[in-house]
C-alpha positions in Angstrom: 99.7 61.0 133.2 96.2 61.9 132.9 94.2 62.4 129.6 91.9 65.3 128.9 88.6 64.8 127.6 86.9 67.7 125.5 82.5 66.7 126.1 80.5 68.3 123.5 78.6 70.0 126.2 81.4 71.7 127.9 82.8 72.7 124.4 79.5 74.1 123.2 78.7 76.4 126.1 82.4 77.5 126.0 81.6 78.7 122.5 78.7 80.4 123.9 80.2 82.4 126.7 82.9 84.0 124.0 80.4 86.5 122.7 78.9 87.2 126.1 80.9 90.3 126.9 79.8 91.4 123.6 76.3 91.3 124.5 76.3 92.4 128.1 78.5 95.5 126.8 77.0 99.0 127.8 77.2 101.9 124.5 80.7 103.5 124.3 81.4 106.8 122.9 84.5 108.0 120.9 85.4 111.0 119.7 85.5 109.7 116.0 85.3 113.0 113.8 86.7 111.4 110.4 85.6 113.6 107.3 84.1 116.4 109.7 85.6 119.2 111.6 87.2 118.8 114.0 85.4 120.1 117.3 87.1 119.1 120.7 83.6 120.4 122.4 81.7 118.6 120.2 79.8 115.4 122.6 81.3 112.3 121.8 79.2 109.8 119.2 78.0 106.7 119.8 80.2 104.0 118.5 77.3 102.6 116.4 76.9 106.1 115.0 80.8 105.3 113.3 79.9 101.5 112.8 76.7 102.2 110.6 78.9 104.8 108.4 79.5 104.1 105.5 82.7 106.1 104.7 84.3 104.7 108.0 83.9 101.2 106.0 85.1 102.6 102.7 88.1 103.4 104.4 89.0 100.0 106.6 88.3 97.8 102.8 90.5 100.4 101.0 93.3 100.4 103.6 93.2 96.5 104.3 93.0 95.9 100.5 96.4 98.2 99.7 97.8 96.3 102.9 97.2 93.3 101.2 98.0 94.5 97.4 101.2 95.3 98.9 101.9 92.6 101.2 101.5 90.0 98.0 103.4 92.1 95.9 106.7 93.2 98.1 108.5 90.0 97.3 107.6 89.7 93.8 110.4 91.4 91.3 107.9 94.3 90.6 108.0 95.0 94.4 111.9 95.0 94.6 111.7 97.4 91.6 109.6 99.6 93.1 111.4 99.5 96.6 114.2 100.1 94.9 112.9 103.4 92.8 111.7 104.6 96.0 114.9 104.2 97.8 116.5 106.1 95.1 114.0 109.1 95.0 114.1 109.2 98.8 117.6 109.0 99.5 118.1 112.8 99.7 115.4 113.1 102.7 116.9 110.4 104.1 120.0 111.9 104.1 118.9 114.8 106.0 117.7 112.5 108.8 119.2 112.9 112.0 122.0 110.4 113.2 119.6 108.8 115.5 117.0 107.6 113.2 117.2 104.0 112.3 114.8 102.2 110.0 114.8 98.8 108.7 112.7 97.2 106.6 112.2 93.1 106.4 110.3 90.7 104.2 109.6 87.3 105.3 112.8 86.2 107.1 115.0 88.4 104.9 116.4 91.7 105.2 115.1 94.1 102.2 116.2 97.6 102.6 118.1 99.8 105.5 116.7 102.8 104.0 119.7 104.2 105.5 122.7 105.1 103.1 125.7 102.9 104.3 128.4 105.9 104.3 125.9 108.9 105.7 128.0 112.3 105.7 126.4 115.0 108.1 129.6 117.0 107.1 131.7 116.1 110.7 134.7 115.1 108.4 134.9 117.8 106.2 134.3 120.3 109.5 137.5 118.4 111.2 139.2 118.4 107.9 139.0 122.3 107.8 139.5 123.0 111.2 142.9 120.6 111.2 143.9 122.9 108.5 143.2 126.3 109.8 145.4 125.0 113.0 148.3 124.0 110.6 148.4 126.7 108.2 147.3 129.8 110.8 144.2 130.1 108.5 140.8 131.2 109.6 138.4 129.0 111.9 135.7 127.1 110.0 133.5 127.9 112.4 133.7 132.0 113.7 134.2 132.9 117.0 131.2 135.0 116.9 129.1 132.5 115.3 130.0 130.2 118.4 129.5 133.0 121.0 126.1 133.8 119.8 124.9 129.8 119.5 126.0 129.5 123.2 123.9 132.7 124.4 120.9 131.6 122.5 121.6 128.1 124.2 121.7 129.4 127.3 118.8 131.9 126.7 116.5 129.1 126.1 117.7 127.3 129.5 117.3 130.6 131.6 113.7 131.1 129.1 112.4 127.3 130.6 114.0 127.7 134.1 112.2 131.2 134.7 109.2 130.9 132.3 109.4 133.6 131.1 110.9 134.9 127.3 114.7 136.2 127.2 115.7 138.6 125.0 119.7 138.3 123.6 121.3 141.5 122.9 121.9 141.7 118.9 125.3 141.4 118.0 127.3 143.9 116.1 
């Protein structure tokens, strides 16, 4: 087994070399047009241009100290409250959500919130429900025929529409 030993020397220009890339670096440009309009013509600014501005700073301090603020505070009873208001007063956009949206939210090492409602109804049931009924009873079709022609000639429109490139027009129906 051999040992490894760290000189001073080797250790002190490895130190040096790390900002190297910093200081050899050529100006870069961005297209950084925070709190002016935006102009996609506009020539880019220099990056120190953004680095010297003072608002661009405001900003980074007031988004890392929320970050922080809320970081420190999510696991504290007063966070769990407040998750928990939010949750509430959310829950109605949430529910609205399509089927394939998932979002989870975790503390440290512990699940906090699905944000998801655990018994989501997009209304299939209540469609199948009605539609089982209508077969046994002879009753009307939750869903009319017309309505279900016309979806599938605006479905097809819109295929025929991106196939040709060029807008269809549908017939109104009577």
């Amino acid at each position: 087994m051999h040992s490894v030993t760290l000189r001073p020397v080797r250790l002190i220009a490895a130190a040096a070399a790390i900002p190297l890339p910093l200081v050899a670096a050529t100006p870069a440009f961005a297209h950084v047009k925070w709190f002016a309009p935006y102009i996609v013509d506009a020539p880019p600014m220099p990056i120190a241009a953004t680095l010297t501005n003072l608002w661009f700073w405001t900003a980074i301090v007031l988004v890392t100290v929320f970050f922080l603020a809320t970081r420190f505070l999510e696991d504290k009873p007063v966070g769990q409250a407040v998750t928990g208001v939010l949750d509430k007063v959310s829950n109605p956009l949430w529910l609205r959500l399509d089927d394939f949206v998932r979002a989870s939210v975790y503390g440290r090492k512990k699940w906090v919130s699905s944000r998801l409602p655990k018994a989501r109804d997009k209304g299939q049931n209540a469609e199948l429900a009605a539609f089982i009924k209508a077969v046994r009873t002879g009753g009307p079709m939750p869903v009319p025929l017309e309505s279900l022609v016309a979806t599938t000639a605006a479905t097809l429109a819109v295929q025929t529409g991106l196939a040709g490139g060029v807008p269809v027009t549908l017939a109104r129906s009577k």
